[in-house]
Every structure is written in structure tokens, then in C-alpha cells.
N, C-alpha and C positions, 0 to 999 in steps of 0.2 A: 461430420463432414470433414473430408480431405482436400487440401488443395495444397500443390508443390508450388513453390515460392522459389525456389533457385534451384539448382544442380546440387542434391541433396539435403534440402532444406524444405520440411514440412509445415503446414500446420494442421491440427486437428482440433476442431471449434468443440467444444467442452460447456453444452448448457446451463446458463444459471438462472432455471424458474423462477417468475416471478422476483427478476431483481433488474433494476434499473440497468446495470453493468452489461445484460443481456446474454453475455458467456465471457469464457474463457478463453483465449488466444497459447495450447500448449503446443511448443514447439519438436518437433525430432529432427535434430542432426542425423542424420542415417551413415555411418560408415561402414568399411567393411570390418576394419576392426573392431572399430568402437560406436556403440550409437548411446548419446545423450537425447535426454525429454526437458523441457525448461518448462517449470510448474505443472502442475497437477489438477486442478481444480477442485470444487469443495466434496469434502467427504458424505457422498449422499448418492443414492443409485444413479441415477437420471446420470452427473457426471463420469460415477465409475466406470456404466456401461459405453457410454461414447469412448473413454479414455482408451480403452479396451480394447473398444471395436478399431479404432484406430492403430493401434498397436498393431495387432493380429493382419490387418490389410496393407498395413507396412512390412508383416514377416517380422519384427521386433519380437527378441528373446527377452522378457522382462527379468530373466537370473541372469545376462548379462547387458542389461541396461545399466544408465548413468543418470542421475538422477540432478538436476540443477535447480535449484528455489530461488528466487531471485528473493524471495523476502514470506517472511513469519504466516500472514494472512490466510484465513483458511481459504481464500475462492485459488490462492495461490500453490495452498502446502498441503491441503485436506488429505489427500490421496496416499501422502508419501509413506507415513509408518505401513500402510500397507501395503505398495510397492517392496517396501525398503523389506519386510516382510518375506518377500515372493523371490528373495535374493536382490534385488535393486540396489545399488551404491545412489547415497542421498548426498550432495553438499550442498553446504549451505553457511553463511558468515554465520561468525562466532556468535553473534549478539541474538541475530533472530533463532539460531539455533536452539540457543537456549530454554526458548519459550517452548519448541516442539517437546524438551527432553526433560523439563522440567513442569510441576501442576503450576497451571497459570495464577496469578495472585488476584482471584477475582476481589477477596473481601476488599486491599487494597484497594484498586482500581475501584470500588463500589462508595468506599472510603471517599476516596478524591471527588468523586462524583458529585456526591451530598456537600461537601465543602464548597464546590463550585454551584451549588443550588440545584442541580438537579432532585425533582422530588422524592424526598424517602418513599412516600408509600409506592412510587412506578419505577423503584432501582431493580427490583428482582424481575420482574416483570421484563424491563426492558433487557436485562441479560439473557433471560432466557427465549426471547422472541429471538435475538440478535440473531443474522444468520452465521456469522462469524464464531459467536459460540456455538448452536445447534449441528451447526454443521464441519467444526472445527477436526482437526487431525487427533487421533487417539490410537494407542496402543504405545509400546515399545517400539525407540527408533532408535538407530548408532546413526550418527552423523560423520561424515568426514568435511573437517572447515575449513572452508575455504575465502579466501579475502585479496584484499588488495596488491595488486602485483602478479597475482598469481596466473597460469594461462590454461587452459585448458584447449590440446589437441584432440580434436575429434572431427571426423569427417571432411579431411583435408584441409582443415581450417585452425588457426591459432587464434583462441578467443581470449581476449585479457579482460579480466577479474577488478570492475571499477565500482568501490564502494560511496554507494551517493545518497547518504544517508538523509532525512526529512521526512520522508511516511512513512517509514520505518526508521529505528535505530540502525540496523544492519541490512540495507535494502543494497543489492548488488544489481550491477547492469552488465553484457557480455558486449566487449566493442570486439569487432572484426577488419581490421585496419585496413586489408589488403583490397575489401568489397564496399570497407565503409559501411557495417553493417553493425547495428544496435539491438540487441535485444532487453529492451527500456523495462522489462516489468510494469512497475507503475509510476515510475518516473515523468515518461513523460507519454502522455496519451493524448490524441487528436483535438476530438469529440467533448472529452467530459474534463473536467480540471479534477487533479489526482486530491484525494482526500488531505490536508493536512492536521490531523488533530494532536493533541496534547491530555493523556488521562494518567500521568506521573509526574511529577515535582521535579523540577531541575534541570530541567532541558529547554534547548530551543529549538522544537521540529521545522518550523518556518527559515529561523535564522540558518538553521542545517541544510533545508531543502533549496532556497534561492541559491545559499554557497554550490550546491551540486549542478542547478541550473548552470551557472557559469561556469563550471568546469565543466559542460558537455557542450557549452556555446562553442569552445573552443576544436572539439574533433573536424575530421573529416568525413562526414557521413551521406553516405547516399542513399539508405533506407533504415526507419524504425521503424521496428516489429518490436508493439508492445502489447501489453498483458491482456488487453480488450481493447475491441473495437478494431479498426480500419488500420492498417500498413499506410505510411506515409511517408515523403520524402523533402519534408519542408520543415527540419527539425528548427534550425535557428529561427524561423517567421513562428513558431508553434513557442518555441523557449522563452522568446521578447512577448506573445501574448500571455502567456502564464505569469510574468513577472509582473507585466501591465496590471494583470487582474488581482494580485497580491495586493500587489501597490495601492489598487484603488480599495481593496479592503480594510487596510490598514486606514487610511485616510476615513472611511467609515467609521469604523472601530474608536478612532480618535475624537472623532464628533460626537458618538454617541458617550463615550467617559468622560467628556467633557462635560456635556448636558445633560447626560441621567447616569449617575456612579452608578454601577452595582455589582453582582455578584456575575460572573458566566454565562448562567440558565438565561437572567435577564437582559444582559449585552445581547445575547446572539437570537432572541424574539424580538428584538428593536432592529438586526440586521435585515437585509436584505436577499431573498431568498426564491430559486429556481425551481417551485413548485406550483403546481396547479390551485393553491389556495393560498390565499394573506392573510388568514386569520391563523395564528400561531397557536393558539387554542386548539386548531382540526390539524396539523402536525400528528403525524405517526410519530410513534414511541421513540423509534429509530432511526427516524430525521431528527428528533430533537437532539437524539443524542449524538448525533453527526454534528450537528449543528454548533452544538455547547463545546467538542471535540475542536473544533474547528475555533472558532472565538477563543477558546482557550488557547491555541498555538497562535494567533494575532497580538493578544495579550501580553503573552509570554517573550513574543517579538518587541512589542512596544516600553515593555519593563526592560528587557538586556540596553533597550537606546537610552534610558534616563527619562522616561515621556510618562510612563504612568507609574502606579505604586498599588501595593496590597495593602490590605490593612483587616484584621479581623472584626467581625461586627456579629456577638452572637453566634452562629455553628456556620456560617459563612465566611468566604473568602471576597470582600470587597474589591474592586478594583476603580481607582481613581488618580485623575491628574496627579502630577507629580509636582511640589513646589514649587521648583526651578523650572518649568516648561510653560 
């Protein structure tokens, strides 16, 4: 499905069966010189053929498209090595980039998992369901990187290049100054609160993702067009509810390290959770691992303030009050 959204400004809804997200939100700039696509959707028929079909109904030359990711994620970038492929110019930041051009470090990331308590015997199991692996971008791709500051002119429009890192390392958003126009990725979405997880050592995705919060509090924006779900025009009332919702997690998070130490897996089955069932036992494979994903970047928030502490216990990674708190 097609539907014009402004005076050269597409979108083409990009099915995602069978997934809560529902689709994909890909955008076409349509110029006369230049036409940019902003994400792709996951690499899997059902999407390619819509992506396509919408192309084709726009007249879109995909040997002289422009290819824009706002970030790594396959329901985002699946499509691109094949675009990129068919002659398509891909950008994409430095950071997420890397992950298309390089083989992903599953054992690592499988590594961390276990450490965090998720169950060895359902680690391989849940990568391979993931639809994020299954359905992830494959083949050979040339990127051209793109980052902050940078602007891209297409379809009478100068989009500036605003890196707003937290669900991604290298997660980009396109601001449009002159229309007050956002194109959020997954930054900021209506409907769903954007994933924040942690499945690498040494980062703070939460402390990263609030900082970008407040750097987009500050625009002037009269429409976000992001990666799923609904167009809207109530970014600041939408940015103070996301933070709200952080905030009361953390504060969660707090109570429960306070009064049952543990490992990850077990923090985030004692959380509180937006599913159809409360027994954490009946949890899908890949909610839990959202879930542990998620606890682990609250965590990780709450260690950078001086509030909790890790500590090893056995092939676990503990996490507990901290002394001084």
C-alpha cells in the first residue's frame, strides 16, 4: 500500500507477518533528480514483493536510487545488500554499518547471554527463531557513511543527518527543518515504546537513548514519520511519555535488586510485562530475550549512577545494590 504524505513524500507499508510491529513504515523522497528510500524492510518475500511493488508504482529506477538505513536492524536494513545489488547507493552510519559488512558476532552475543542467565540449553534455539536473524540482510554490500552533520539534498528538501544513538549504536534520524519533518526510525514511535536492550559489555543504551530523547525535545517539529506504526504530531507529549516510562522502570528495576539480587534472566521474570500472560514460564523464546535485552540496559543505567554492582557468582553475572546507595 501507497499513500503520499506530502508534495513528494511517500510511504509504502512493508508487511511484517506475524510480528507485533505489524509492518514497516519505508519512505520515498521522489525527486526529479534524485529519489532516496528510507529503510527497507526484512529480507523475506512477503516484504521484497510489496517493497517493489511500490517502487514500480512510484516509476522508481532502483540503479538510480538512494538508499537511507536509519539503523542496523533487519525489519530496517534486510532488503539493502539486495537493493544495493540492483545498482542502489546504501548509507548508513559508521557503527551500524558495520554490522551489514561484517559476519555478526553471534557466539559473542550467545556468550553474554549465558553470563546474563539466559538458558544455555534455549541460546541456539532462540537465535535461530529470532526473526532478526532469520530474516536478517545477507550478501555483499558497499556502504557509503554517513553521520552527523551531514545533509542530504533530495527531492527539494535538505535533510540533516542527526545521530541519536540508544537502540542502536549508530541509529540516525533525518530532520527537515524548513517542514519540521522527522524521519524517527525507531527513535521515537507513537504506539509501542522503542526497544531498548543491552547484549555487549560496556555501553549504556538507556543512558545513550534518554540523551537523544532530549536532543530531539529540543527541535521544531510538526510531523514524525517513523519506522512503524501511525505518523504523528505530538513529538514533545510522546518524548516526556517515553522518559516517564524509563523512569518508572528504573524505579522497578531498583526495588526488585534491592529485594531479590540476581542475574538478568531473573531481574526481568520479576519485571513487569505487556503480554497476554503473567506466568513467565509461558513467555515466547523471544520475548524473553527482549525482555533480558531490556533489564540489561536498565541495569547497565543504574551501574553508570553508582546504585547497583556486578559481582560474579558461578558462570553468572549477579547484579546487586551497591554499598554506598
Amino acid at each position: 500500500m501507497i499513500d503520499q504524505i506530502r508534495e513528494n513524500i511517500f510511504r509504502i507499508t512493508v508487511p511484517m507477518p506475524k510480528n507485533p510491529l505489524k509492518y514497516l513504515n519505508a519512505y520515498v523522497l521522489r525527486g526529479q533528480d534524485r529519489t532516496c528510500l528510507i529503510d527497507t524492510g526484512l529480507n523475506r518475500d512477503s516484504c521484497r514483493q510489496a517493497l517493489h511493488q511500490g517502487l514500480e508504482e512510484l516509476s522508481v529506477d532502483i540503479q538510480t536510487l538512494e538508499v537511507f538505513i536509519t539503523h542496523m536492524h533487519s525489519d530496517h536494513s534486510g532488503l539493502a545488500p539486495a537493493l544495493n545489488a540492483q545498482g542502489a547507493m546504501v548509507m548508513m552510519s559508521e557503527a551500524d554499518g558495520q554490522v551489514l559488512i561484517q559476519p555478526a558476532d553471534w557466539e559473542g552475543i550467545l556468550y553474554f547471554a549465558s553470563l546474563n542467565g539466559l538458558p544455555d540449553d534455549q541460546l541456539q534455539q532462540t537465535i535461530d527463531t529470532h526473526p532478526g536473524f532469520k530474516y536478517r540482510p545477507q550478501g555483499e554490500i558497499v556502504i557509503t557513511e554517513i553521520g552527523e552533520g551531514d545533509v542530504i539534498e533530495c527531492a527539494g528538501m535538505e535533510l540533516n543527518c542527526l545521530l541519536t544513538p540508544g537502540h542502536t549504536k549508530g541509529h540516525l534520524c533525518l530532520y527537515e527543518p524548513d517542514q519540521g519533518l522527522l524521519f524517527a526510525g525507531d527513535m521515537l514511535l507513537e504506539e509501542i515504546t522503542p526497544n531498548i536492550s543491552q547484549w555487549r559489555p560496556g555501553r549504556n543504551p538507556l543512558g545513550e537513548y534518554l540523551d537523544s530523547l532530549d536532543r530531539l525535545k529540543d527541535l521544531d517539529l510538526s510531523l514524525v514519520l517513523p519506522g512503524h506504526r501511525r505518523l504523528f504530531s505530538t513529538p514533545k507529549k510522546r518524548i516526556e511519555e517515553l522518559k516517564t516510562h524509563h523512569h518508572k522502570r528504573l524505579e522497578e528495576v531498583r526495588a526488585i535488586v534491592r529485594t531479590h539480587p540476581g542475574n538478568a534472566f531473573d531481574i526481568a521474570s520479576r519485571m513487569s510485562w505487556d503480554l497476554n500472560t503473567p506466568d513467565w514460564e509461558k513467555f515466547p523464546l523471544a520475548q524473553k530475550w527482549f525482555a533480558t535485552g531490556e533489564a540489561l540496559a536498565h541495569l547497565s543505567y543504574l551501574e553508570s549512577q553508582g546504585e547497583i554492582s556486578r559481582e560474579m557468582s558461578g558462570m553468572h553475572q549477579i547484579w546487586t545494590k551497591s554499598s554506598g546507595s
